[in-house]
Residue frames as a rotation matrix with the C-alpha (Angstrom) as fourth column:
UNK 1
-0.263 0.766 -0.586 15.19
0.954 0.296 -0.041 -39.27
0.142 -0.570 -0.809 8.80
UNK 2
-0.676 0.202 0.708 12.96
0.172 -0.892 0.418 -36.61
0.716 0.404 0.569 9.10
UNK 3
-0.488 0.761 -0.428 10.70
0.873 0.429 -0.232 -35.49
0.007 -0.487 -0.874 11.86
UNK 4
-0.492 0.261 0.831 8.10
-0.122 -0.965 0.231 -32.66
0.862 0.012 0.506 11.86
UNK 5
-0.879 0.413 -0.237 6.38
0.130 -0.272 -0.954 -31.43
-0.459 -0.869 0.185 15.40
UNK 6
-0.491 0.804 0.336 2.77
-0.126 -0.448 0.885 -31.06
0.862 0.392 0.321 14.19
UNK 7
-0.052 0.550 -0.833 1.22
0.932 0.325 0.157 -31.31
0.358 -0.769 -0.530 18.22
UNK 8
0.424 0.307 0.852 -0.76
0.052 -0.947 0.316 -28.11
0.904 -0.089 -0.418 19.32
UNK 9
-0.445 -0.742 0.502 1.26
0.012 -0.566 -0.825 -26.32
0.896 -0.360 0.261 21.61
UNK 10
0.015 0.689 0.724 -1.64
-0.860 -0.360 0.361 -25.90
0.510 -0.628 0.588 24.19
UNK 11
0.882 0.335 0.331 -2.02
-0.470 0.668 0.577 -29.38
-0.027 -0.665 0.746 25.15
UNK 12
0.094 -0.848 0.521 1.51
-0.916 0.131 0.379 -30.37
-0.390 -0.513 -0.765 27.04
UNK 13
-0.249 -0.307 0.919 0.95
-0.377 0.904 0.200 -34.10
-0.892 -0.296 -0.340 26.72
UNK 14
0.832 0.172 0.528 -0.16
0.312 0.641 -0.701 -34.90
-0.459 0.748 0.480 23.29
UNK 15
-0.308 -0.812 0.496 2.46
0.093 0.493 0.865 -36.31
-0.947 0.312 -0.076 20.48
UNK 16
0.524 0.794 0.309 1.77
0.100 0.302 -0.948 -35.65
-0.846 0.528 0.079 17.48
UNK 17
0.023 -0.714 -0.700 4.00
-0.787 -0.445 0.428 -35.54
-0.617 0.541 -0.572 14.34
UNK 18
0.976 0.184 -0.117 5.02
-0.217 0.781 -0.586 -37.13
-0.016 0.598 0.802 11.11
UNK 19
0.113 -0.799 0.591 8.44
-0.266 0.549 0.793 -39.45
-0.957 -0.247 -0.150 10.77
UNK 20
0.982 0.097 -0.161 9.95
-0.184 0.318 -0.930 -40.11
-0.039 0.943 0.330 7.33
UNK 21
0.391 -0.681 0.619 12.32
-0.165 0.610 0.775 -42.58
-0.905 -0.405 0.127 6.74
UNK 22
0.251 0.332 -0.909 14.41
-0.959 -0.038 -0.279 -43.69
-0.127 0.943 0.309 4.04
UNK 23
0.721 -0.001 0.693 14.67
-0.008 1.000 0.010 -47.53
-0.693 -0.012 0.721 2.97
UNK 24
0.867 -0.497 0.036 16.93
0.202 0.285 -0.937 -46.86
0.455 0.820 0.348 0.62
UNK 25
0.497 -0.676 0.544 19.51
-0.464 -0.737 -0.492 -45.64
0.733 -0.008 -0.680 3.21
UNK 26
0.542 -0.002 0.840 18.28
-0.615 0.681 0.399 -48.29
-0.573 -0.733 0.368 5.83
UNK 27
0.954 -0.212 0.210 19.60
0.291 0.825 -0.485 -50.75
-0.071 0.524 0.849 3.19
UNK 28
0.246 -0.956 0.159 23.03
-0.016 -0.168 -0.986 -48.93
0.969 0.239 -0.056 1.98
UNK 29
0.020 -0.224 0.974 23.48
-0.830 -0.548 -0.109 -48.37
0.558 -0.806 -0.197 6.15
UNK 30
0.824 0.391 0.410 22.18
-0.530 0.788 0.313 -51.69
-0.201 -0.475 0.857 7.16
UNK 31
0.535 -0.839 0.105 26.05
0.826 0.492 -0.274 -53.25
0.178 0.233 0.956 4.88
UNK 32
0.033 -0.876 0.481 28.06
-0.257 -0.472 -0.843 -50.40
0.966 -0.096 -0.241 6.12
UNK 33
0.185 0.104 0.977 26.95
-0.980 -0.051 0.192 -51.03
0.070 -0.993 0.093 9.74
UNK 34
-0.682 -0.543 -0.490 26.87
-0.335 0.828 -0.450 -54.59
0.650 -0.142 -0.747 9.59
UNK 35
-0.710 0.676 0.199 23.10
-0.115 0.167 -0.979 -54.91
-0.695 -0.718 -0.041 10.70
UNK 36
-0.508 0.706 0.494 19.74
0.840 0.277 0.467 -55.51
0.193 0.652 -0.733 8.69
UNK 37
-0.798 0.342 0.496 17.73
-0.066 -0.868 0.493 -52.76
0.599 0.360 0.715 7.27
UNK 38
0.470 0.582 -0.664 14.88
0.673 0.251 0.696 -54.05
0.571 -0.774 -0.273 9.88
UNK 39
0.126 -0.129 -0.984 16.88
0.943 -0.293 0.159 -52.71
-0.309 -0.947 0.085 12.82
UNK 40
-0.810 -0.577 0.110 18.07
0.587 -0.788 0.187 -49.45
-0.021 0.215 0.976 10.62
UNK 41
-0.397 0.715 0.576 14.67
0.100 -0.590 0.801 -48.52
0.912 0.376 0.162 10.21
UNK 42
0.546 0.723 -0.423 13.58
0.668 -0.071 0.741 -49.10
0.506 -0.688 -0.521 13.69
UNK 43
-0.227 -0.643 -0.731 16.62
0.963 -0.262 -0.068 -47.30
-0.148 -0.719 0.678 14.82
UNK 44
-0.704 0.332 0.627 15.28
0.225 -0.733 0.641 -44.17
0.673 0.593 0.442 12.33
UNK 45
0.039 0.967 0.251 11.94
0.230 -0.253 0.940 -44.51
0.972 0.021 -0.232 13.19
UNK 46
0.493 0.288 -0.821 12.79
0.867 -0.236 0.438 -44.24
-0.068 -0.928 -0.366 17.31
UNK 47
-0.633 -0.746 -0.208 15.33
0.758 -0.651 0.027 -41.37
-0.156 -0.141 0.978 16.53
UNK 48
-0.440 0.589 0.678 12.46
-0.139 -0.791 0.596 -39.28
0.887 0.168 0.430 15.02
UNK 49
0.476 0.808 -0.347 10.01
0.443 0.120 0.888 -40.30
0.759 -0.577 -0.301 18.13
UNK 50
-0.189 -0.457 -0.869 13.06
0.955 -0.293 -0.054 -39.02
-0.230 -0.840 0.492 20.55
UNK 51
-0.911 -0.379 -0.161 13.20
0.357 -0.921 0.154 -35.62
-0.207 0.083 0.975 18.78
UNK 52
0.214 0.964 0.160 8.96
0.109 -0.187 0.976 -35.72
0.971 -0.192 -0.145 18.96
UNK 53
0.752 0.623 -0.214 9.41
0.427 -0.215 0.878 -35.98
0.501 -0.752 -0.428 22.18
UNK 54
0.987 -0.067 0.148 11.56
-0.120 -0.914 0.388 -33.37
0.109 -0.401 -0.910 22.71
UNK 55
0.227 -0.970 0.091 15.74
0.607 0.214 0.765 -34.92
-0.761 -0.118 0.638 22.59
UNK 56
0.924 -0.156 -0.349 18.17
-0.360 -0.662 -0.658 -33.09
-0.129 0.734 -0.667 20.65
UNK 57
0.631 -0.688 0.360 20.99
0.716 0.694 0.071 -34.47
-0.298 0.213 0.930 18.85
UNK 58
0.861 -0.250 0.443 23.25
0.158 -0.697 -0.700 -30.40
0.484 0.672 -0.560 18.35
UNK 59
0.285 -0.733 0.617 25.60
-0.873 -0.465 -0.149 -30.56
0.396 -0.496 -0.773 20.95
UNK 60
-0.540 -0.355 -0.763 27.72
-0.164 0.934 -0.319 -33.93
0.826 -0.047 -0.562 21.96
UNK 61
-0.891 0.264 0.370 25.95
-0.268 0.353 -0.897 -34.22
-0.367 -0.898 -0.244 25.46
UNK 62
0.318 0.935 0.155 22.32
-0.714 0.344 -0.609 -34.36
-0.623 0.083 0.778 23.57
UNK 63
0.047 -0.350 -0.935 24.55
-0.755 0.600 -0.263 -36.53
0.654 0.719 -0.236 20.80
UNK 64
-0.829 -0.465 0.309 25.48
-0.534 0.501 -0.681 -38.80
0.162 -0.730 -0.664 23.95
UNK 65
-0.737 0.581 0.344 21.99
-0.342 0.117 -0.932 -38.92
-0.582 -0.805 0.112 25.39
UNK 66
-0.001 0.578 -0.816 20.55
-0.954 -0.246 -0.174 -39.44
-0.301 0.778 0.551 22.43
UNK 67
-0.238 -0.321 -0.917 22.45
-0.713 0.699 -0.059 -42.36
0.660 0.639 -0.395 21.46
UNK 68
-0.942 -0.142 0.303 22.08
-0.331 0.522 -0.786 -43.87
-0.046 -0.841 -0.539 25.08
UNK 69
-0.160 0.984 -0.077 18.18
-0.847 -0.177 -0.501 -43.61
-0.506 -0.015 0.862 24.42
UNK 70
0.249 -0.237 -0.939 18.63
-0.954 0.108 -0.280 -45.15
0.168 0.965 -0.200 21.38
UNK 71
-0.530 -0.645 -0.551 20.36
-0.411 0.764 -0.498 -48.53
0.742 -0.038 -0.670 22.79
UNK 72
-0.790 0.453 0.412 18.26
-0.423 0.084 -0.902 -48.66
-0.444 -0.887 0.125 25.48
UNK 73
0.046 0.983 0.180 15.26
-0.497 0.178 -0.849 -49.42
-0.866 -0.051 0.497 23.12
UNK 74
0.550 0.030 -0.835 16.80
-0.818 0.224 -0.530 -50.66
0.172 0.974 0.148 19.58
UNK 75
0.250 -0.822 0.512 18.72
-0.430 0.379 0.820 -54.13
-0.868 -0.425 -0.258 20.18
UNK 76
0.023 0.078 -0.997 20.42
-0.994 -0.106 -0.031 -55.49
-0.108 0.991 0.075 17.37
């Protein structure tokens, strides 16, 4: 997963940015996890929208908070 920041600095509250996933990883991930490539990708696709809006995943507390996010909004 990939996110890029592409929202003008100036204005605080807009979101703007592209997400790139890969299906081919949701799928190999989807039979190591024991889940369907459906939920891997939605789990992708919110991980990039946390780190749009500003989460980091570099130190175990944002790794923590991250993941808590993350459960909070993906259910398998």
């Amino acid at each position: 997963m990939l996110a890029f920041d592409l929202a003008d600095k100036t204005k605080s509250e807009e979101i703007s940015g592209d997400i790139i996933v890969s299906a081919d990883t949701a799928v190999r991930n989807a039979m190591l996890y024991k889940t369907t490539p459906s939920f891997e990708l939605s789990l992708y696709s919110l991980h990039g929208l946390l780190h749009l809006l500003g989460y980091k995943d570099k130190s175990l507390k944002q790794i923590k908070l991250m993941r808590k996010k993350e459960s909070e909004y993906v259910n398998p």
